[in-house]
SELO-209024 format. One record per residue: z, x negated, y of N, C-alpha, C in turn. Coordinates in nm, 3 decimals. Atoms other than C-alpha are relative to their C-alpha. Layout:
Z;X;Y;Z;X;Y;Z;X;Y
...
//
This chain:
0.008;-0.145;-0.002;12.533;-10.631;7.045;-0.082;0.046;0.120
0.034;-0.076;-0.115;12.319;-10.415;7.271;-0.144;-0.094;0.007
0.139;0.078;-0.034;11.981;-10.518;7.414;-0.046;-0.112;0.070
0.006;0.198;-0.045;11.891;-10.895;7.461;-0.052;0.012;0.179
0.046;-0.002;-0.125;11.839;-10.983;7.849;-0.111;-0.055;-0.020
0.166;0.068;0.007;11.496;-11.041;7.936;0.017;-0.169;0.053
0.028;0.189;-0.046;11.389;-11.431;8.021;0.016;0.014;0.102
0.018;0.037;-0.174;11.368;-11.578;8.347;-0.168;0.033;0.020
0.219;-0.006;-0.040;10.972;-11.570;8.301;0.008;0.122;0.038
0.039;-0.163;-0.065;10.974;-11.197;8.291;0.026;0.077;0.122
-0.028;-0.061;-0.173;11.198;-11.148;8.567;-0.072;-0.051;0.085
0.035;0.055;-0.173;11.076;-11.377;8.811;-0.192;0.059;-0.019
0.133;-0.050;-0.050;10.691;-11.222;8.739;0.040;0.119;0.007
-0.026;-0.124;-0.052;10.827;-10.900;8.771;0.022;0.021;0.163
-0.050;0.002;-0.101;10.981;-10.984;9.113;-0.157;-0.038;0.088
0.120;0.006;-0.117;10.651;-11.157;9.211;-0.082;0.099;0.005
0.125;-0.090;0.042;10.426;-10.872;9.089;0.023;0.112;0.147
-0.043;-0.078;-0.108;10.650;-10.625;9.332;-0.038;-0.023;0.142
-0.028;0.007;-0.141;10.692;-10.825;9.605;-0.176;-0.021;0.061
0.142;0.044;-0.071;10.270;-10.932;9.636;-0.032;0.142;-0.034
0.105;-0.099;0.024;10.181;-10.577;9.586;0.093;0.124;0.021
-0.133;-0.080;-0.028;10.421;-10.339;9.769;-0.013;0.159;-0.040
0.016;-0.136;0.058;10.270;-10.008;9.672;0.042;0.021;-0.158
-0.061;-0.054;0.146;10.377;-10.049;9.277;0.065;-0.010;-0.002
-0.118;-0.069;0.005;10.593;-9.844;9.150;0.050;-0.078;-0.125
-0.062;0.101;0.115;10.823;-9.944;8.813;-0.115;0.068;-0.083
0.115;-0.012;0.107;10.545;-9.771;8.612;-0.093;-0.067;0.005
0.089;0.082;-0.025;10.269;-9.945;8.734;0.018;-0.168;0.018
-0.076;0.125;0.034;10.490;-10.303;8.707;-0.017;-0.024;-0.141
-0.051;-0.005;0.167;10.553;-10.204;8.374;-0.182;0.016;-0.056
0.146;-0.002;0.044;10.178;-10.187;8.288;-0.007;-0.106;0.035
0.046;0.113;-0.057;10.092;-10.470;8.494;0.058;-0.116;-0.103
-0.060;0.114;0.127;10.337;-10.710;8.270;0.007;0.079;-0.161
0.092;-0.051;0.147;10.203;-10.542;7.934;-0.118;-0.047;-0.011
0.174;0.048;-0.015;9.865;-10.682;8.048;0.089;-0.138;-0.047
-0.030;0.116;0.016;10.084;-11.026;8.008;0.057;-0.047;-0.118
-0.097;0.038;0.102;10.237;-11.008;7.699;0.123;0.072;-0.012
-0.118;0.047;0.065;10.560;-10.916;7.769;0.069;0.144;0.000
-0.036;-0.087;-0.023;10.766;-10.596;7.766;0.157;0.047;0.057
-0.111;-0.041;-0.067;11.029;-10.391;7.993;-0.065;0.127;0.027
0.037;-0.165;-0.042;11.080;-10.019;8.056;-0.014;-0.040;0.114
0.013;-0.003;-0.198;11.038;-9.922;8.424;0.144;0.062;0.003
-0.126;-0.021;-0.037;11.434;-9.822;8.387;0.048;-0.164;0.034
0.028;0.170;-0.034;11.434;-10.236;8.323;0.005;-0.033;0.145
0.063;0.030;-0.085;11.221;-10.310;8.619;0.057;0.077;0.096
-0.034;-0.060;-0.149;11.402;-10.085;8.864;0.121;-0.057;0.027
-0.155;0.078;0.016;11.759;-10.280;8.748;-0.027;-0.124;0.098
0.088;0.151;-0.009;11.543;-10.646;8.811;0.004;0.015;0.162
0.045;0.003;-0.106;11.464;-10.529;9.156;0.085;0.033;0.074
-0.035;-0.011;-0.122;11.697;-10.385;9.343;0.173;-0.130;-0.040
-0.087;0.099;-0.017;11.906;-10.656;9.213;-0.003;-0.110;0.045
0.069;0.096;-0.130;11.667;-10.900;9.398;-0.022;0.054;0.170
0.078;-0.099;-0.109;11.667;-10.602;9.671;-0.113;0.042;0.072
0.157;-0.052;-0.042;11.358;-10.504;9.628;-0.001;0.179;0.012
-0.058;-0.107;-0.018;11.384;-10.140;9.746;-0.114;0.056;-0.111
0.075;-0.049;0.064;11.141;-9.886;9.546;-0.138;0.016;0.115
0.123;0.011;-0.012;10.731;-9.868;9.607;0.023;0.086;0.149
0.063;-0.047;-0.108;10.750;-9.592;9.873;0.061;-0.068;0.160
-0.049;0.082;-0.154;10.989;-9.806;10.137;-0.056;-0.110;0.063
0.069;0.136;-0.055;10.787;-10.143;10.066;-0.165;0.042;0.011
0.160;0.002;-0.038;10.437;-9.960;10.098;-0.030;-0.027;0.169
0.098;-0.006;-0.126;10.237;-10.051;10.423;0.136;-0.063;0.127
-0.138;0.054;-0.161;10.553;-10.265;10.596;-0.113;-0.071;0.042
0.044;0.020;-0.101;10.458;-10.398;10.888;-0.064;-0.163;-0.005
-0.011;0.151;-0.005;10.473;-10.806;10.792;-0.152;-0.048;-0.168
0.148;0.069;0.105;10.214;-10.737;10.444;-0.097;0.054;0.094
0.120;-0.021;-0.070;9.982;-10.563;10.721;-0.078;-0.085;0.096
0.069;0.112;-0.092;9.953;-10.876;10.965;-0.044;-0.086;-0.124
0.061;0.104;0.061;9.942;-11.091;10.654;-0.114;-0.007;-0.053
0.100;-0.062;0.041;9.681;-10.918;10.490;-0.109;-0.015;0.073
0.116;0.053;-0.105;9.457;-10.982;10.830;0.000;-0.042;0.103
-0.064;0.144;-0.101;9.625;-11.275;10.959;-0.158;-0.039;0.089
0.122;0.018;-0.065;9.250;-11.399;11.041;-0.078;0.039;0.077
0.067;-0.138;-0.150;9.142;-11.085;11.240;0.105;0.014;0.065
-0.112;-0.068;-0.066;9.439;-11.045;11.399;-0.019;-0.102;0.141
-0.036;0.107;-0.134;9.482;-11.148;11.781;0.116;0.059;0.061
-0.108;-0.073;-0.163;9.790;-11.088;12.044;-0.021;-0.033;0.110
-0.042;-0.002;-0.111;9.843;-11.102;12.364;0.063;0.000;0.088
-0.082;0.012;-0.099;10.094;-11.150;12.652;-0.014;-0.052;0.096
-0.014;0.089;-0.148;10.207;-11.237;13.017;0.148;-0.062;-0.026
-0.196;0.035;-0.050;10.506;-11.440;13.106;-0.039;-0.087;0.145
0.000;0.056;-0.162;10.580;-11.563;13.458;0.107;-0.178;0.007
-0.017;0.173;-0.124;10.621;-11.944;13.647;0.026;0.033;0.104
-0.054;0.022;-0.159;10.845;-11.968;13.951;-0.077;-0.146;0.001
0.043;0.170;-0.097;10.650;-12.255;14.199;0.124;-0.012;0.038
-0.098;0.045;-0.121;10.875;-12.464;14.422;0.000;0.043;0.083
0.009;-0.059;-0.074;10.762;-12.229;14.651;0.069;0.126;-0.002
-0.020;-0.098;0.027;10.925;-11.941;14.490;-0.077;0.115;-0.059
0.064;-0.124;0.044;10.611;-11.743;14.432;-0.003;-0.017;-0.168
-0.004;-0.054;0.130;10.572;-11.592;14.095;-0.119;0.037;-0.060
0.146;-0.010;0.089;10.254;-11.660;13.873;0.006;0.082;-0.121
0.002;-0.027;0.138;10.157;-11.477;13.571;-0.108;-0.058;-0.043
0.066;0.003;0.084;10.033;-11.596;13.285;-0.068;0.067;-0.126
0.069;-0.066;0.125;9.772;-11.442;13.018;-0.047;-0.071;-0.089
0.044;0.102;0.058;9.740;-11.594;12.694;-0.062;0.094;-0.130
0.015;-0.064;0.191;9.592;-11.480;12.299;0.027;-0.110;-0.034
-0.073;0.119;0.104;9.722;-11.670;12.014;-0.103;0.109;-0.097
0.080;-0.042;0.177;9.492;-11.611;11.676;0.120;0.000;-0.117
-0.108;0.000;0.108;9.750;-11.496;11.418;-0.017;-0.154;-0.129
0.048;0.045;0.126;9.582;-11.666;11.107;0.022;-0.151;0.010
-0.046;0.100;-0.043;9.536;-12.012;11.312;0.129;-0.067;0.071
-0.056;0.020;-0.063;9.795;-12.007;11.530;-0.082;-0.097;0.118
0.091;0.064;-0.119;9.508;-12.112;11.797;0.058;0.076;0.162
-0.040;-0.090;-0.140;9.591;-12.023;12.185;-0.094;-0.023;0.050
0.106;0.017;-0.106;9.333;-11.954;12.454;0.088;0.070;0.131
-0.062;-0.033;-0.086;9.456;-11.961;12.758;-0.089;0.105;0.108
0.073;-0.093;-0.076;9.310;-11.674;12.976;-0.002;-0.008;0.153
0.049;0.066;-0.139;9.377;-11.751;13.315;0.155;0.026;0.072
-0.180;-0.053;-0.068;9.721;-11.699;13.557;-0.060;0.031;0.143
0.034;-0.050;-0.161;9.734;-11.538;13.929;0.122;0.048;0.042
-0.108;-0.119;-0.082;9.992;-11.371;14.134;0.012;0.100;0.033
0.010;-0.158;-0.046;9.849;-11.076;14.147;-0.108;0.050;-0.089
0.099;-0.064;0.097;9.745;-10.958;13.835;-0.053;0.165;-0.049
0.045;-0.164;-0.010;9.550;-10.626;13.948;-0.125;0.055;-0.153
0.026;-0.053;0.111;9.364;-10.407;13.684;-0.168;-0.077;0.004
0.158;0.052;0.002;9.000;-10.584;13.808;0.029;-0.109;-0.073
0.009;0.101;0.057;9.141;-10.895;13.708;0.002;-0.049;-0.139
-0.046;-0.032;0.161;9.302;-10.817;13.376;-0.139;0.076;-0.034
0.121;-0.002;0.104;8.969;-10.673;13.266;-0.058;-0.102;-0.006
0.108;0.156;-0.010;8.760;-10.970;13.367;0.039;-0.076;-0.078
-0.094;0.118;0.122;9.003;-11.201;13.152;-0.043;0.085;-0.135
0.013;-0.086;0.148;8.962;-10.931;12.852;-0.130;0.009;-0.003
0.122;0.084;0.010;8.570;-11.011;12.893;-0.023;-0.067;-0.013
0.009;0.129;-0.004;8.563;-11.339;12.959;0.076;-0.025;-0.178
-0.061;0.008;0.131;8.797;-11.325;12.590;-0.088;0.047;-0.087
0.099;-0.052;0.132;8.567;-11.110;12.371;-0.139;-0.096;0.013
0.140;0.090;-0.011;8.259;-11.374;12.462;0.051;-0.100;-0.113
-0.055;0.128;0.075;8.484;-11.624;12.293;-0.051;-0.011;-0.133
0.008;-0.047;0.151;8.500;-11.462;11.961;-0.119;-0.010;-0.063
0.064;-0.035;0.056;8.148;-11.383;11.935;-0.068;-0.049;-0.107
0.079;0.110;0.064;8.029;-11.682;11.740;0.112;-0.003;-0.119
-0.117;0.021;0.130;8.326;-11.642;11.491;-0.029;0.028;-0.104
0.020;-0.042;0.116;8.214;-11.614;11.122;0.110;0.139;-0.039
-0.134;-0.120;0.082;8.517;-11.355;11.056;0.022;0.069;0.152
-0.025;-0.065;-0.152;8.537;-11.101;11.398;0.132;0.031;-0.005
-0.133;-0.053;-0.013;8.857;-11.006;11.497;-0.006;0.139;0.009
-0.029;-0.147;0.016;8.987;-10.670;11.416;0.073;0.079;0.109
-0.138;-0.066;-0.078;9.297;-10.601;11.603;0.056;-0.132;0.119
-0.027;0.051;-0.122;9.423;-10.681;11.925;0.219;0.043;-0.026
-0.099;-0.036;0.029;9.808;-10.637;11.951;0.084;-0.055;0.098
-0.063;0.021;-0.150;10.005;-10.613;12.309;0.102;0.118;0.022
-0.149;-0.076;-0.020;10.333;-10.490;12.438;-0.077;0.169;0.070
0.039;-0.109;-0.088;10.304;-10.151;12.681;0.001;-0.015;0.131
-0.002;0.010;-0.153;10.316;-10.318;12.993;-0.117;0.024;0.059
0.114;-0.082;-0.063;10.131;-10.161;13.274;-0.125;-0.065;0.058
0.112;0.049;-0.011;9.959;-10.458;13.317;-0.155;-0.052;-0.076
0.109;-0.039;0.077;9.709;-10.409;13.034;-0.048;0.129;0.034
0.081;-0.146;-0.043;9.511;-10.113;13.187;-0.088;0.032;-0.095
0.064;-0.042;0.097;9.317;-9.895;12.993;-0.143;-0.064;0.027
0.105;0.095;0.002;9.025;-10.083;13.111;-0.034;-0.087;-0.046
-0.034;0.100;0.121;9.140;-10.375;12.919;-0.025;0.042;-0.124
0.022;-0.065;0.156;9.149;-10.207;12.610;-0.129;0.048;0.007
0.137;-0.044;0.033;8.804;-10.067;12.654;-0.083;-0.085;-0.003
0.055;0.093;-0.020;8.699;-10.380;12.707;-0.030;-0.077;-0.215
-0.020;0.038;0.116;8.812;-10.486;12.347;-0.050;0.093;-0.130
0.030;-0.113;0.127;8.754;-10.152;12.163;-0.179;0.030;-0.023
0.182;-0.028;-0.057;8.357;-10.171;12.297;-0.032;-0.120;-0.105
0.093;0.048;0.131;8.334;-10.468;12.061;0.061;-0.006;-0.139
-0.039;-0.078;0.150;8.514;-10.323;11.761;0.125;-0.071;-0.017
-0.179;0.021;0.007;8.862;-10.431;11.815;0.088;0.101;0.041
-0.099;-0.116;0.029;9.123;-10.186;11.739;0.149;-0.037;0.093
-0.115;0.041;-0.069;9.461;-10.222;12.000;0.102;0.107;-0.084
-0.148;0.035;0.051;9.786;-10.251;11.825;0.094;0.051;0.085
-0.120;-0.001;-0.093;10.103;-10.107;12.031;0.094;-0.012;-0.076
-0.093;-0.004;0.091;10.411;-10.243;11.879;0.098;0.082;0.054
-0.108;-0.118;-0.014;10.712;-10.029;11.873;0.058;-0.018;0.144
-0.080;0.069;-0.045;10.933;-10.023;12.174;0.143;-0.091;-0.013
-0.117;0.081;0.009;11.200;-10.303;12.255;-0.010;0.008;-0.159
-0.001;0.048;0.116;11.074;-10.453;11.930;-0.081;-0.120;0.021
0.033;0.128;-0.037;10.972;-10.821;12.063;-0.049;-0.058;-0.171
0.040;0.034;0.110;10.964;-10.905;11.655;-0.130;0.040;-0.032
0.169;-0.072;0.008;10.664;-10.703;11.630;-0.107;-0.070;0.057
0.084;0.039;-0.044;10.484;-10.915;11.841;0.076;-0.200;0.010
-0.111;0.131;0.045;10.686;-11.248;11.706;-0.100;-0.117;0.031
0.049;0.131;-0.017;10.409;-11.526;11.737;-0.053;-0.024;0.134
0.010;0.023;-0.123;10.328;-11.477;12.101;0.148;-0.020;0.100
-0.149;0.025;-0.119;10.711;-11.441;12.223;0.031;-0.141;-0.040
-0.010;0.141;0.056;10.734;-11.771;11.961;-0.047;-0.126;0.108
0.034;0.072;-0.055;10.503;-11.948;12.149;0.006;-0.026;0.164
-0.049;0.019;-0.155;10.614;-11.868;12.500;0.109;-0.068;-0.004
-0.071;0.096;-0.004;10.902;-12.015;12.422;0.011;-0.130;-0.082
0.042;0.158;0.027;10.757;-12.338;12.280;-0.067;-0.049;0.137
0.093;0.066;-0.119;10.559;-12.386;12.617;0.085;-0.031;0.113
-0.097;0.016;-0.093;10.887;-12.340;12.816;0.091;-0.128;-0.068
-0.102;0.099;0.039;11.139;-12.568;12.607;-0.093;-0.157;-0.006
0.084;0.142;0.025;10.833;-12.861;12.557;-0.042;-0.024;0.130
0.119;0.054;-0.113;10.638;-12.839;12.879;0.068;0.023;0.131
-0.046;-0.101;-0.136;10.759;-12.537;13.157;0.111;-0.038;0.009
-0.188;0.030;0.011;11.149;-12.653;13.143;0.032;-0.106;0.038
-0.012;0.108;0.006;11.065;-12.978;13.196;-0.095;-0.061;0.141
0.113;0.004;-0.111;10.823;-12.971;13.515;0.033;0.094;0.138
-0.004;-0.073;-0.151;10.853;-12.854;13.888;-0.112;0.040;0.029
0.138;-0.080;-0.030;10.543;-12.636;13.929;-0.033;0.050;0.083
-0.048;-0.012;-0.102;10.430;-12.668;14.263;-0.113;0.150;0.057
0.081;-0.107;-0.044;10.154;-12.393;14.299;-0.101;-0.003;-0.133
0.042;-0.016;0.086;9.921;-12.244;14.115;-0.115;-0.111;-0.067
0.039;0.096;0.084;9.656;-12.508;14.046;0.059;-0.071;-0.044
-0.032;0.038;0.019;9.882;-12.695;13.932;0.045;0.016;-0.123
-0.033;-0.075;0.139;10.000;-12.454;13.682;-0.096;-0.028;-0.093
0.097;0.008;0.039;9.672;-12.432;13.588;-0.047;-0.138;-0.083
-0.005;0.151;0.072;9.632;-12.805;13.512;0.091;-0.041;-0.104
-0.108;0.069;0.095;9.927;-12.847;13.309;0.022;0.111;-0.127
0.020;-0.052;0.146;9.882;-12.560;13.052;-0.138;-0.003;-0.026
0.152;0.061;0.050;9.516;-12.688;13.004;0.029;-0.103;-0.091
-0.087;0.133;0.077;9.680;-12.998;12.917;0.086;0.018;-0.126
-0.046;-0.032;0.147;9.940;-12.852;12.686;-0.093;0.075;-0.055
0.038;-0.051;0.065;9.762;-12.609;12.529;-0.149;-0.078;-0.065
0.107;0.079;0.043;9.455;-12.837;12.445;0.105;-0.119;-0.096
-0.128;0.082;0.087;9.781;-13.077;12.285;0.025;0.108;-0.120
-0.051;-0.121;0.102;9.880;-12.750;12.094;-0.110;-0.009;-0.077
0.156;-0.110;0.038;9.530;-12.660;11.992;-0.047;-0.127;-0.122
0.041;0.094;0.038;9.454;-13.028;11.870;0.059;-0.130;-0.069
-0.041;0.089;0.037;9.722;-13.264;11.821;0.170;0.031;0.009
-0.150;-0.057;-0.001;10.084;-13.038;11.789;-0.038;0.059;-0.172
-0.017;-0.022;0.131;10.210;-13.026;11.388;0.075;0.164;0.031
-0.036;-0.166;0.001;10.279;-12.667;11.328;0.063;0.076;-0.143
-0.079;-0.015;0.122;10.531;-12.552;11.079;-0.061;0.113;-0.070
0.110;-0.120;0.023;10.342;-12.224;11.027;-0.106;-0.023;-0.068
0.152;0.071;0.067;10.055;-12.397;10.911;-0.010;-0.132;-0.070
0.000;0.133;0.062;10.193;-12.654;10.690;-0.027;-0.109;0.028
0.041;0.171;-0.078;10.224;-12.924;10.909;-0.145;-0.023;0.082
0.142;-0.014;-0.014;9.834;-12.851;11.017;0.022;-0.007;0.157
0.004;-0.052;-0.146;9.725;-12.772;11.396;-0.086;0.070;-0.017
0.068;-0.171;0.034;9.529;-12.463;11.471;-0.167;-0.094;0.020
0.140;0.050;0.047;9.193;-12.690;11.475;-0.011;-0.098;-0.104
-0.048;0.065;0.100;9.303;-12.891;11.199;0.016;-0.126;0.005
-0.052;0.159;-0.025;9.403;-13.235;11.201;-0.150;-0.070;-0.096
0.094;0.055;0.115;9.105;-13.484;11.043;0.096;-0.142;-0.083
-0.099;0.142;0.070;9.236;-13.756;10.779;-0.012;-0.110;0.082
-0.050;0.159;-0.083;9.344;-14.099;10.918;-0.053;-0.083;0.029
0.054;0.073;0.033;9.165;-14.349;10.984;0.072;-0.147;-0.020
-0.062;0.074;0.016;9.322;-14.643;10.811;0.008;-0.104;0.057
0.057;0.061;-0.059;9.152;-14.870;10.936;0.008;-0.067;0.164
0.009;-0.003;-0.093;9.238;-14.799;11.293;0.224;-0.060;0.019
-0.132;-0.019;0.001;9.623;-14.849;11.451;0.063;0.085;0.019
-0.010;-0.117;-0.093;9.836;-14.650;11.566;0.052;0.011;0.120
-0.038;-0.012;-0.146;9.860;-14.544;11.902;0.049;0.144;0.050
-0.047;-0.136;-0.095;10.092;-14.303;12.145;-0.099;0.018;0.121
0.064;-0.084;-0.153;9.934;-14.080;12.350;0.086;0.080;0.084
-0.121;-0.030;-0.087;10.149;-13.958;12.670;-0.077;0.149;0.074
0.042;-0.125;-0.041;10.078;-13.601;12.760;0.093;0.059;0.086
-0.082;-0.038;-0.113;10.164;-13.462;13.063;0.097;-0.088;0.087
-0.078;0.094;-0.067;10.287;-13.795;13.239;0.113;-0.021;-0.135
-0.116;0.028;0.115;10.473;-13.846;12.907;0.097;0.042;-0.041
-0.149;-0.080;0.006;10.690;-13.580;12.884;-0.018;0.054;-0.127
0.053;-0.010;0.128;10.537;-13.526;12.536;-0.081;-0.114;-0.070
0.052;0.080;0.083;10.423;-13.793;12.308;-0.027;0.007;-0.161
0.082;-0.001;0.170;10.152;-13.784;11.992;0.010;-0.121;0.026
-0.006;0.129;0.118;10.119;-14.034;11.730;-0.153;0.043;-0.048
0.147;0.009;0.044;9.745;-14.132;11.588;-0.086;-0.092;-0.047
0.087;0.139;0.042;9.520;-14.358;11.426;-0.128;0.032;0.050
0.173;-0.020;-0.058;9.213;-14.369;11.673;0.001;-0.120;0.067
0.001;0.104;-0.039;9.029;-14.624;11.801;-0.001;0.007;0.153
0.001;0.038;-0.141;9.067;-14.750;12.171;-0.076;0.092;0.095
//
């Protein structure tokens, strides 16, 4: 009695149709799977969804997570975080991470990161890019006062747009707080850092490990310059990074 439930096919392309395309509504669903064959009202399709909790078109238009994905590849961030030496003083560090790759460039660290310096680093950064088949769009940094508006003009002069995420919303800027704390639990946590060159030397070190030879769940097992196939041929050998406080695996020769 009553009206047959739809398949699993219909639902689950209904659910994907929504969720990859957050602006349609149940009318425009309901067209979209008519192009496929199959049929459901948009009273249907509004049951289907919020019983997967998919809310309606105008809550999931323009969220925040399809707008990075959408231009994961242009996208860059930015942050500082600070290194106590054995001395007590207090370094900062400036880093970008490439959304799309999950690549880091390390920008430089000081103790006294005044507004001359923080531009010079945000120069010395847009040179990087320039050779990039795909330019970066967007820049995307907390509100701390140590990004001066000089910084940003630095970035907006070659057509990068700055991002402010919400306040006390650290998620918003999720793959740079991510990776600060991968550099502390693998590397910084694990090391007495006695001054600043020193610093200096040892996130060269990791981050060239990150960049080249660290599996990255984000990227399907990949690294942000990509891993090349194996050579069979070869054995395999550990490599000891950072006095061995990290160890890759590899088939290269001697």
């Amino acid at each position: 009695m009553g009206r047959p439930p739809l398949s699993p096919e219909i639902e689950g392309w209904i659910v994907t149709i929504a969720r990859e395309n957050p602006s349609f509504g149940y009318d425009k669903i309901e067209g979209e799977i008519r192009k496929l064959g199959f049929q459901a009202s948009a009273t249907t399709i509004r049951t289907i969804l919020l019983k997967h909790g998919i809310p309606p078109a105008p809550q999931r238009k323009g969220s925040w997570q399809t707008f990075l994905n959408h231009y994961k590849q242009q996208f860059l961030a930015t942050d500082f975080f600070t290194v106590e030496t054995l001395w007590l003083q207090t370094i900062y560090i400036l880093f970008f991470i490439e959304h799309g790759t999950r690549r880091v460039h390390f920008a430089g660290c000081t103790s006294k990161p005044d507004k001359a310096w923080v531009t010079q680093q945000a120069r010395q950064t847009t040179w990087l890019f320039e050779d990039y088949d795909l330019p970066m769009r967007f820049l995307i940094h907390d509100h701390d006062t140590k990004f001066s508006q000089s910084f940003d003009t630095v970035f907006e002069a070659s057509g990068v747009e700055i991002i402010y995420p919400p306040f006390q919303a650290p998620n918003a800027n999720a793959f740079a707080e991510r990776w600060v704390r991968t550099i502390r639990e693998e590397c910084l946590d694990k090391l007495i850092i006695l001054n600043e060159a020193h610093l200096q030397r040892v996130l060269k070190e990791y981050i060239h490990y990150y960049n080249s030879r660290r599996p990255h769940q984000g990227i399907q097992q990949d690294c942000p310059n990509t891993f090349q196939p194996p050579d069979f041929s070869q054995p395999i050998r550990c490599h000891h990074i950072l006095g061995g406080i990290i160890k890759s695996y590899d088939r290269s020769a001697a």
